[in-house]
N, C-alpha and C positions, 0 to 999 in steps of 0.2 A: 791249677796250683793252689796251695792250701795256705793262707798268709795266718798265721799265729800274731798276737800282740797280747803282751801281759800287763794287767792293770793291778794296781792294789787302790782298794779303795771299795765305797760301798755300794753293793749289789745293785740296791734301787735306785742309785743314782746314776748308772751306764745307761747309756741309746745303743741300741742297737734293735733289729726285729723280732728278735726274741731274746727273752730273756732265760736263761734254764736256771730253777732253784731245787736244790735237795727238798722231797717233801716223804711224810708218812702216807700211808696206804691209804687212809683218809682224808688226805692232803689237809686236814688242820696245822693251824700252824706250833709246830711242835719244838722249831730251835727260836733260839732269839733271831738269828738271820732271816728266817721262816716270816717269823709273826712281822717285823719290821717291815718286811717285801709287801705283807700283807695291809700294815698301816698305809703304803706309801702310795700302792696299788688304789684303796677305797675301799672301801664299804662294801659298794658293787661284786668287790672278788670273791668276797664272802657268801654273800648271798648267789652268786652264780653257784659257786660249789653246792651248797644247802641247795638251792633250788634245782639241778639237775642231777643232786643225788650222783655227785661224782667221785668215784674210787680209782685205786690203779693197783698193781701187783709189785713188787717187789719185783726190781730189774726192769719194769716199763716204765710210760712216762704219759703223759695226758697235757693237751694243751687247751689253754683256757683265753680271753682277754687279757690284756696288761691293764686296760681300765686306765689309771693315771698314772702311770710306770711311761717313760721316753721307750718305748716299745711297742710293738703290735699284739704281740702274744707274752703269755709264761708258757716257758715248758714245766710242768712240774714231773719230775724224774724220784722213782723210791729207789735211793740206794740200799743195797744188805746192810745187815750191822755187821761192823768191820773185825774181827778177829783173825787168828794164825789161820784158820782154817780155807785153802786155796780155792774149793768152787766161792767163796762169798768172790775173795778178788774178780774172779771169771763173771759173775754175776754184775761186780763195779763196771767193767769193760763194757758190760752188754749195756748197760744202763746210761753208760755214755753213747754209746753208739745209737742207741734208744730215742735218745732225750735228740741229739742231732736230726735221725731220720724226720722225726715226729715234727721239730722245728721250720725244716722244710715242705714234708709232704702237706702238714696240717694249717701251719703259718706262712709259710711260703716265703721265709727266711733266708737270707741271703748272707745275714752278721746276727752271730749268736752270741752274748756274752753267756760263761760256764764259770761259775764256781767249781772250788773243791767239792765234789759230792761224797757225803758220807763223813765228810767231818764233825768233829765234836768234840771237847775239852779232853777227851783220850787221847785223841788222832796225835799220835806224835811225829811220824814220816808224812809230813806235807808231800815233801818230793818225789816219796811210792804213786801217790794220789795225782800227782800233778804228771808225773811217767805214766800211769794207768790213762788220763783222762787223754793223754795226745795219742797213746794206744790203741784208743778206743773210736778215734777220731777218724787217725791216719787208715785206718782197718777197712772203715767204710769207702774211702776213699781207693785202697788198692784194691779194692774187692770189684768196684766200679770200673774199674780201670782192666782188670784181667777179663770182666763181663764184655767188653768190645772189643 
């Protein structure tokens, strides 16, 4: 069973064992969200990326330390950039589904907190983003499920 709980409040400040934050393909930190997770995280997070020369593609997702984050891991997940145009959405989906698998196989996560991925002072339908990400969730899950 897949328990949901929705929080509002700030990213860096949940427990859970992983954490998933929207990042750039360079995973610097690119939104205020980003950089913050990055302040809260250390220094440490910084330099692990710099120092392993860490990238991701657009629609994957790469996990790292949480370093001083109430977490074990970040997921860092590259959303598309969000326009009318339907594969970027299909890409959202994947990126969610992405950012989970990875939480688990890599982290070995059990409680993920998920931001809005791909948000930004455009995004106007939270609620697309917030249907897309249980979407994206629920997907892996029936797909597990039809596998046995």
């Amino acid at each position: 069973m897949i328990k949901f709980n929705l929080v509002i409040g700030d990213l860096g400040d949940q427990k859970a064992d992983a954490i998933v934050t929207s990042a750039t393909e360079e995973l610097a930190p690119a939104s205020a969200y980003y950089a913050d997770l990055f302040e809260k995280a250390g220094p440490e997070l910084l330099s692990a990326i710099i120092d392993n020369d860490h990238a991701c593609e657009v629609g994957e997702a790469l996990v790292t330390e949480a370093f001083n984050l109430n977490a074990e891991v970040i997921v860092h997940a590259v959303p598309p950039q969000l326009e009318a145009d339907e594969d970027n959405w299909m890409v959202l989906l994947a990126t969610y589904a992405n950012a989970v698998i990875m939480a688990y196989e890599e982290g070995g996560a059990t409680s993920i907190v998920i931001p809005p991925l791909g948000l930004d002072e455009d995004t106007k339908d939270i609620g697309a983003l917030a249907t897309i990400a249980y979407d994206g969730i629920c997907l892996l899950y029936t797909s597990d499920a039809a596998d046995e």
